[in-house]
FIGUGU-594848 format. One record per residue (C-alpha): residue in three letters; x, y, z. Coordinates in Angstrom, 1 decimal. Layout:
<zapa residuo="ALA" x="X" y="Y" z="Z"/>
...
***
This chain:
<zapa residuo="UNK" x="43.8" y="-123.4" z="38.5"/>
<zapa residuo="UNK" x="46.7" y="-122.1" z="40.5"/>
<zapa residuo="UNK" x="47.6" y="-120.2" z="37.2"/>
<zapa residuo="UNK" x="44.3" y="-118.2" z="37.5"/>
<zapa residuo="UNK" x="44.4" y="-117.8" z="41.1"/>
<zapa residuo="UNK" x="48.0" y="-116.3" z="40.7"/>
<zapa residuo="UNK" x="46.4" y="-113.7" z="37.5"/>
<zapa residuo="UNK" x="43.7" y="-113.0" z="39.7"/>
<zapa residuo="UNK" x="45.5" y="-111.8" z="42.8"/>
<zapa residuo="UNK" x="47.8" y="-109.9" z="40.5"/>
<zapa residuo="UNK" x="45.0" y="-108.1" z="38.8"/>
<zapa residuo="UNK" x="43.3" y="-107.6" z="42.7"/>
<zapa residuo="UNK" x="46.6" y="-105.9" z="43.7"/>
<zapa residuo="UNK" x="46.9" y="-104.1" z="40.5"/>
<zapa residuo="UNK" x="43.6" y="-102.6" z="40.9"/>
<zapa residuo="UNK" x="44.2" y="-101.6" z="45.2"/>
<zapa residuo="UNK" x="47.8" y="-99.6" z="44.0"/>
<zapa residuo="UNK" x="46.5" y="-97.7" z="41.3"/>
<zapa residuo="UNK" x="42.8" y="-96.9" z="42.5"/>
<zapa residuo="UNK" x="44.5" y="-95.9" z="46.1"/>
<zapa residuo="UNK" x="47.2" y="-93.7" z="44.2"/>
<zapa residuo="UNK" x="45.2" y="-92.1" z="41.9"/>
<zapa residuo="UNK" x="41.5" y="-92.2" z="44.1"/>
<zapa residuo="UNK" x="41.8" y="-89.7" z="46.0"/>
<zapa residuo="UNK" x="43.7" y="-86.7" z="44.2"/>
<zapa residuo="UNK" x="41.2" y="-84.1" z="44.5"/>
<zapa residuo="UNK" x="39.5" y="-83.0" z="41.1"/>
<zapa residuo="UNK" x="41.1" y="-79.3" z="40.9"/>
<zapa residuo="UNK" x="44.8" y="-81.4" z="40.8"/>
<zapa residuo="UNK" x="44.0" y="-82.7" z="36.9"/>
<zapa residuo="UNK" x="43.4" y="-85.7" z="39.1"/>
<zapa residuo="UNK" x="40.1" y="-86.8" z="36.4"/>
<zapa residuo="UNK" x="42.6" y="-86.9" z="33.8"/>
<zapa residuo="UNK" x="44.8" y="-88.8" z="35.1"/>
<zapa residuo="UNK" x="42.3" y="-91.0" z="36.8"/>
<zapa residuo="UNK" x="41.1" y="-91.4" z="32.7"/>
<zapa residuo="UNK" x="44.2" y="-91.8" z="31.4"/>
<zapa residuo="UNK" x="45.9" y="-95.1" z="33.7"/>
<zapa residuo="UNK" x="42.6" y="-96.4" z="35.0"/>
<zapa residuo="UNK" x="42.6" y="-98.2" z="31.2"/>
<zapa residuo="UNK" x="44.9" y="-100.5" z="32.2"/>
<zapa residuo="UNK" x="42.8" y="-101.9" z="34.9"/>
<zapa residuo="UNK" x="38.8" y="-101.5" z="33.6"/>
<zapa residuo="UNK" x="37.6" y="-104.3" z="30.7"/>
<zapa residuo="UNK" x="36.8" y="-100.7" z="28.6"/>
<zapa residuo="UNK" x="36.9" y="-96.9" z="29.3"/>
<zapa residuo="UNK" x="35.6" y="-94.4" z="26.8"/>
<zapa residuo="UNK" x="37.1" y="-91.0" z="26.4"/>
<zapa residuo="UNK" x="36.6" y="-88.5" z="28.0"/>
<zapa residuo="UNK" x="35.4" y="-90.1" z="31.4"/>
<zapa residuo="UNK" x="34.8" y="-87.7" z="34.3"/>
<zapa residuo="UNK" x="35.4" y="-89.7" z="37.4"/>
<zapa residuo="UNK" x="35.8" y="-87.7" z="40.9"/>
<zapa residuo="UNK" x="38.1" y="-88.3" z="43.7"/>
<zapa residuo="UNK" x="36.9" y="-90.4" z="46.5"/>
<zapa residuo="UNK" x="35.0" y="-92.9" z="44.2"/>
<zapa residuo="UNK" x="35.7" y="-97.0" z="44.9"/>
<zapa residuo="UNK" x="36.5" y="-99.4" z="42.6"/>
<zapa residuo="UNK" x="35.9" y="-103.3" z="42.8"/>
<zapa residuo="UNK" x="36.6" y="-106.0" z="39.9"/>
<zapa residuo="UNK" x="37.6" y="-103.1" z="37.7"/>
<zapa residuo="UNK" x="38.7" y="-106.2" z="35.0"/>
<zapa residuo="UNK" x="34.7" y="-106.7" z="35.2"/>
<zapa residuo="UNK" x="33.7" y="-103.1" z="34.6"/>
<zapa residuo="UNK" x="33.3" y="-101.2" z="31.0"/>
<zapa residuo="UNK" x="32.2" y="-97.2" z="30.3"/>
<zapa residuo="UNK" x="31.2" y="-95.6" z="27.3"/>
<zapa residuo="UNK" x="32.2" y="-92.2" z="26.3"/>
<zapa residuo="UNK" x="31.3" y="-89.1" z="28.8"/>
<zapa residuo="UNK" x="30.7" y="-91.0" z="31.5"/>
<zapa residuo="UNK" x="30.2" y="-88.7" z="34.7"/>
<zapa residuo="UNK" x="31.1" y="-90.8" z="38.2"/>
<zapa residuo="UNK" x="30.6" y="-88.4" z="41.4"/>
<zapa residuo="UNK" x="32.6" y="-88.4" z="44.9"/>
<zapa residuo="UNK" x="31.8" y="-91.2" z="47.5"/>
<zapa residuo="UNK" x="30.1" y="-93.5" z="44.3"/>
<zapa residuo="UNK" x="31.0" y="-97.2" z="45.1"/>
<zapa residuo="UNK" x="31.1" y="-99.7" z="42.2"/>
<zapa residuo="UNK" x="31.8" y="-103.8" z="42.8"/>
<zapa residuo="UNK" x="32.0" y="-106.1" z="40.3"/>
<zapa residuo="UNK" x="33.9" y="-108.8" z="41.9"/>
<zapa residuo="UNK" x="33.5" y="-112.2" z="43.0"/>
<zapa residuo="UNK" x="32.3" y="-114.0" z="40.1"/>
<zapa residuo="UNK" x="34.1" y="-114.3" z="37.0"/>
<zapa residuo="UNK" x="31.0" y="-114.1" z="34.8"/>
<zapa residuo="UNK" x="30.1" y="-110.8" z="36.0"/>
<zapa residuo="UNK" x="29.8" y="-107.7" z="34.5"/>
<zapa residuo="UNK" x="29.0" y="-104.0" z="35.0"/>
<zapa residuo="UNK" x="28.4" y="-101.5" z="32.0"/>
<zapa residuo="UNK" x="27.7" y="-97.9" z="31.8"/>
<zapa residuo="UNK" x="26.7" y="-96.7" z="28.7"/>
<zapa residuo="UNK" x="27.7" y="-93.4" z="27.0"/>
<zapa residuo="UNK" x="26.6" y="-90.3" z="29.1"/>
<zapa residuo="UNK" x="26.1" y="-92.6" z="31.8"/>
<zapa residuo="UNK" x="25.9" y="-89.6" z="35.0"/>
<zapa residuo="UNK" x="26.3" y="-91.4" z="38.5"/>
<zapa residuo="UNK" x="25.9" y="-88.5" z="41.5"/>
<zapa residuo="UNK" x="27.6" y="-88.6" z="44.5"/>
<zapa residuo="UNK" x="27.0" y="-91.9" z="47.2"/>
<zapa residuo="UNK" x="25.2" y="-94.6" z="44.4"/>
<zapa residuo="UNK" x="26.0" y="-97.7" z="45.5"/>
<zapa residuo="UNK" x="26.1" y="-100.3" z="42.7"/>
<zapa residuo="UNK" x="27.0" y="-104.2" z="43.1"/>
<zapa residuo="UNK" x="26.6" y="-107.7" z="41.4"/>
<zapa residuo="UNK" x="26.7" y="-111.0" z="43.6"/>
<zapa residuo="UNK" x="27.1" y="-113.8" z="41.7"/>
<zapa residuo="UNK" x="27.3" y="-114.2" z="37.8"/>
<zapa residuo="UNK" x="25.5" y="-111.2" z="37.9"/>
<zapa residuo="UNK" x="25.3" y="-108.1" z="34.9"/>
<zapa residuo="UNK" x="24.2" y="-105.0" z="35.5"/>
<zapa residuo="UNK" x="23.9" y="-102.6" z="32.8"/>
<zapa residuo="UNK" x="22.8" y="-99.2" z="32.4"/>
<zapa residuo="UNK" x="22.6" y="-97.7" z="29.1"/>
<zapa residuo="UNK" x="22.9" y="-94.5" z="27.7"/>
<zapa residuo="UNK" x="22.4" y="-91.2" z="28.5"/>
<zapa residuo="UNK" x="20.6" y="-92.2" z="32.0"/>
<zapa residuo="UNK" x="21.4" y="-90.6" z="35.2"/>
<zapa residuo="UNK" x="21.3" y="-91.5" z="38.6"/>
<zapa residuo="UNK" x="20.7" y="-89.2" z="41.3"/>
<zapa residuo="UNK" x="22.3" y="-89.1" z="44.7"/>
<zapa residuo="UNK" x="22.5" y="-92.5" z="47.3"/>
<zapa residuo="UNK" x="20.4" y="-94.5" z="45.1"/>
<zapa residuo="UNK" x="21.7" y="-98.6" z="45.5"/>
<zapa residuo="UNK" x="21.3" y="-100.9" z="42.3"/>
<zapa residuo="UNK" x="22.2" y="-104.4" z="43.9"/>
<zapa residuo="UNK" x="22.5" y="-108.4" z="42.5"/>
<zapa residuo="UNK" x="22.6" y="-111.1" z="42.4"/>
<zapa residuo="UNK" x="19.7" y="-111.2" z="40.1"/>
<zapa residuo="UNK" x="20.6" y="-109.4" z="36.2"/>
<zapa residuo="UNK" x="19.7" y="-106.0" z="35.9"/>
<zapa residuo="UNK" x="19.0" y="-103.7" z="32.8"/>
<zapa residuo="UNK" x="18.4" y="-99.6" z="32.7"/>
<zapa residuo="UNK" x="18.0" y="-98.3" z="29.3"/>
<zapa residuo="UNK" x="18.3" y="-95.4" z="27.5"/>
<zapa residuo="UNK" x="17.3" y="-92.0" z="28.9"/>
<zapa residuo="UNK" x="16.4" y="-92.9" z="32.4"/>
<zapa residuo="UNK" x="16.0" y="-90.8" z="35.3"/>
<zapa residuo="UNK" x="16.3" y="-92.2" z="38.7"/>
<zapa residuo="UNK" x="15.6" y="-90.2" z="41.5"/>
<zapa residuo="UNK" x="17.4" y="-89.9" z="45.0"/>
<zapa residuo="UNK" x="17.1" y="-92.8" z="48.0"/>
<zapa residuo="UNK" x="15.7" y="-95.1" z="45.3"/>
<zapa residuo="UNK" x="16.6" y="-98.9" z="45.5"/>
<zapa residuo="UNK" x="16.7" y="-101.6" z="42.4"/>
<zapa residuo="UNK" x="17.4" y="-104.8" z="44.2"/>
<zapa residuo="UNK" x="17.0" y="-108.3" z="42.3"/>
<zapa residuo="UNK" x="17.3" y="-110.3" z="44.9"/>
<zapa residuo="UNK" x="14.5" y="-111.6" z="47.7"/>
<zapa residuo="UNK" x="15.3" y="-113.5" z="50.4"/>
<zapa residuo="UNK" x="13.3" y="-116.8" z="50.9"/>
<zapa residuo="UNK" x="11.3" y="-117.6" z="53.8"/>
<zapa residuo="UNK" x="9.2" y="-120.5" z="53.3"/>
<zapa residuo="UNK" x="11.0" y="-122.5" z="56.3"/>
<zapa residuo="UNK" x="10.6" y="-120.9" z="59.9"/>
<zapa residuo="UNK" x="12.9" y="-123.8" z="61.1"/>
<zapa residuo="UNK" x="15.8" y="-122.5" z="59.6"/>
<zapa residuo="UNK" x="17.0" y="-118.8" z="59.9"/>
<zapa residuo="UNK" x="16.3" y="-116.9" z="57.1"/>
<zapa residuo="UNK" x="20.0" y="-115.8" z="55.6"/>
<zapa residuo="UNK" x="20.5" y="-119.8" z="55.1"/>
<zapa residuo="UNK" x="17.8" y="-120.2" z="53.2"/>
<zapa residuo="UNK" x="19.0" y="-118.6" z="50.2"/>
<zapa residuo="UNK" x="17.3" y="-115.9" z="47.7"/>
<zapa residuo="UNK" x="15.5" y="-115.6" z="44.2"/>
<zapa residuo="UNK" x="17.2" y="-113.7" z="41.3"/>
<zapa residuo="UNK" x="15.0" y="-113.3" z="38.6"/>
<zapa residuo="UNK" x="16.3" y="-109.9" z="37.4"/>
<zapa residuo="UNK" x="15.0" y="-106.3" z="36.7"/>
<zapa residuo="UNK" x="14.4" y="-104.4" z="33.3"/>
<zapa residuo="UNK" x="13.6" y="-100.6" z="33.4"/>
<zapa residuo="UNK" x="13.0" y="-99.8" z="29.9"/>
<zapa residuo="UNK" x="14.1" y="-96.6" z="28.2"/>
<zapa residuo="UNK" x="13.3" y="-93.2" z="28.8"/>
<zapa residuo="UNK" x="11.7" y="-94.1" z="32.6"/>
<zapa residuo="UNK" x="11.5" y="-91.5" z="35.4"/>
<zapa residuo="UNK" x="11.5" y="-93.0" z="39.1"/>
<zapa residuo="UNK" x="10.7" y="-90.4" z="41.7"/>
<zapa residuo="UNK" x="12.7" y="-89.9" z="44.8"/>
<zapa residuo="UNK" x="12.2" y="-93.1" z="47.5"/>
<zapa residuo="UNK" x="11.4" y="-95.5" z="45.1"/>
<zapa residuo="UNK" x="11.6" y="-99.3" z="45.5"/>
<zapa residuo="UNK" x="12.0" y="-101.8" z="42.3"/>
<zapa residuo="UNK" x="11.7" y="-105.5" z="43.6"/>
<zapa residuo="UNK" x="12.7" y="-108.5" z="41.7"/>
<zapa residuo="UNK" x="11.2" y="-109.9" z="39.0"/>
<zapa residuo="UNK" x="10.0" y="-106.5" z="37.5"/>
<zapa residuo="UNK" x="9.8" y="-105.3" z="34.2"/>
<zapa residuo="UNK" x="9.0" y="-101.2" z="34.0"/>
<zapa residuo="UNK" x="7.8" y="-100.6" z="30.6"/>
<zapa residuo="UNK" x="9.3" y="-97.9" z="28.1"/>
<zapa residuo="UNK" x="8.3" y="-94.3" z="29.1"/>
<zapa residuo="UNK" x="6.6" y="-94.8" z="32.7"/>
<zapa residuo="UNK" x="6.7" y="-92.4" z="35.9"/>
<zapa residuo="UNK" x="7.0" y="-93.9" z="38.9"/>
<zapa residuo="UNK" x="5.6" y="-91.7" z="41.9"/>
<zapa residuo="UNK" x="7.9" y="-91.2" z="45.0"/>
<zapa residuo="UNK" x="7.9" y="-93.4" z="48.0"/>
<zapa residuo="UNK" x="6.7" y="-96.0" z="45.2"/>
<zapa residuo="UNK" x="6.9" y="-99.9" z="45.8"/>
<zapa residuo="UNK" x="7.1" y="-101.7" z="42.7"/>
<zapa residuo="UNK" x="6.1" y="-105.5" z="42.8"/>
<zapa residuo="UNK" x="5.2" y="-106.3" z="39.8"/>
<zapa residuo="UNK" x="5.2" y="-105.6" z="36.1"/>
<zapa residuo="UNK" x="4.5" y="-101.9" z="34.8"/>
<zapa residuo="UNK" x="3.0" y="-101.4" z="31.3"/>
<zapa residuo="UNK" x="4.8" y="-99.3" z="29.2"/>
<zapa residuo="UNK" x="3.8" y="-95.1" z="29.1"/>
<zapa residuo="UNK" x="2.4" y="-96.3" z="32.8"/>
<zapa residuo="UNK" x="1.7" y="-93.4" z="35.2"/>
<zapa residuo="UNK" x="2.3" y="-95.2" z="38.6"/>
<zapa residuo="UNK" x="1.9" y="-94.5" z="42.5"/>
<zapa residuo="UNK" x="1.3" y="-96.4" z="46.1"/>
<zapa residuo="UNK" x="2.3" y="-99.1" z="48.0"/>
<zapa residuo="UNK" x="2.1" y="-101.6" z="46.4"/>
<zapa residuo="UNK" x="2.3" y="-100.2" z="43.3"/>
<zapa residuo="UNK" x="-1.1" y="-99.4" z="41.0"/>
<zapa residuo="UNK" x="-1.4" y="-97.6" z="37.4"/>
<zapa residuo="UNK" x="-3.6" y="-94.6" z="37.7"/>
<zapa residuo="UNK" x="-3.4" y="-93.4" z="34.2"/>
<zapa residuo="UNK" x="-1.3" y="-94.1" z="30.8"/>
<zapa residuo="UNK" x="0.6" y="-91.2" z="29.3"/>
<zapa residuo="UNK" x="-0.6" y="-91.8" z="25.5"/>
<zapa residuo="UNK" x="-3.9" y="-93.3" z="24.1"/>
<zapa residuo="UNK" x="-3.9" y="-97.2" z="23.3"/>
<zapa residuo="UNK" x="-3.7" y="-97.2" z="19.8"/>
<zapa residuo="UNK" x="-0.2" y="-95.3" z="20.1"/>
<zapa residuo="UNK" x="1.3" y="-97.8" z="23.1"/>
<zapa residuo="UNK" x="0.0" y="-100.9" z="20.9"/>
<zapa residuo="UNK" x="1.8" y="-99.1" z="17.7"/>
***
């Protein structure tokens, strides 16, 4: 035990020197190359080439694998720490713009697969699991949180009463509009829209055109006979 308490601070403080040496050197001072080059010795897996911009944090990097071309903008914020079972993955072409806010809890994996890109101050928060798939677009100010707190008890304040985690899955090639809430427990089936300003509370059939609050199909973007096929 005191063995893996001693790694783990070591790998904590190997993380802080090099992410606060090589953060913030500004992109037009080869500082993406270098951030490509020595961040391997800290991340569980980093593709080449990876793009990553100054001013982007770094938690649990031992808990954090890219693919190839993955694009991370300014002011992004990634933590994977404090669980050792967790894990965050961006698949190849991953694109993360500037301010998204991604973070597990608790034996918590998030993964986001490839090609999908994720627009400006969007958060993607545990503890619950969380899967993206191929080709996604998801829009600005959107939130994917799998996590709910309980309430059940008035007696006892609401933070002690702990929260579900039953996970999200956002199948490929999904476009969520700007604004748009996911809530635990959801599956979003394979080629939906999602309008803006959308609250999603429950499950979304695949090639789904869907709007409101809470959430309701309007149309389906193929006939039947192709979404059964």
């Amino acid at each position: 035990m005191n063995n893996q308490r001693y790694s783990s601070k070591w790998q904590r403080l190997q993380e802080l020197l090099i992410t606060t040496l090589l953060g913030d050197i500004p992109t037009i001072a080869l500082g993406p190359k270098l951030r490509n080059l020595v961040y391997r010795q800290i991340f569980s897996r980093i593709g080449k080439p990876v793009y990553i911009q100054n001013g982007v944090e770094f938690l649990g990097t031992s808990f954090i694998e890219m693919g190839d071309e993955v694009y991370i903008f300014k002011g992004v914020r990634i933590d994977a720490k404090g669980h050792p079972n967790n894990k965050i993955y961006l698949g190849n072409g991953v694109a993360l713009e500037r301010y998204v806010d991604i973070g597990c809890l608790d034996n918590t994996c998030i993964s986001i697969d490839d090609e999908t890109f994720i627009a400006p101050d969007v958060c993607i928060a545990g503890p619950g699991n969380i899967k993206i798939g191929k080709h996604c677009m998801i829009a600005s100010h959107s939130g994917i949180y799998a996590n709910s707190h309980k309430f059940a008890d008035p007696t006892t304040p609401m933070r002690y009463q702990g929260v579900t985690r039953k996970g999200i899955v956002i199948e490929d090639d999904c476009w969520l509009g700007h604004g748009v809430t996911v809530l635990d427990g959801v599956t979003i089936g394979k080629g939906s829209v999602i309008g803006a300003g959308t609250v999603v509370n429950k499950d979304i059939p695949p090639y789904s055109v869907a709007v409101g609050t809470p959430v309701r199909v309007i149309k389906s973007r193929v006939s039947k006979d192709l979404v059964a096929s």
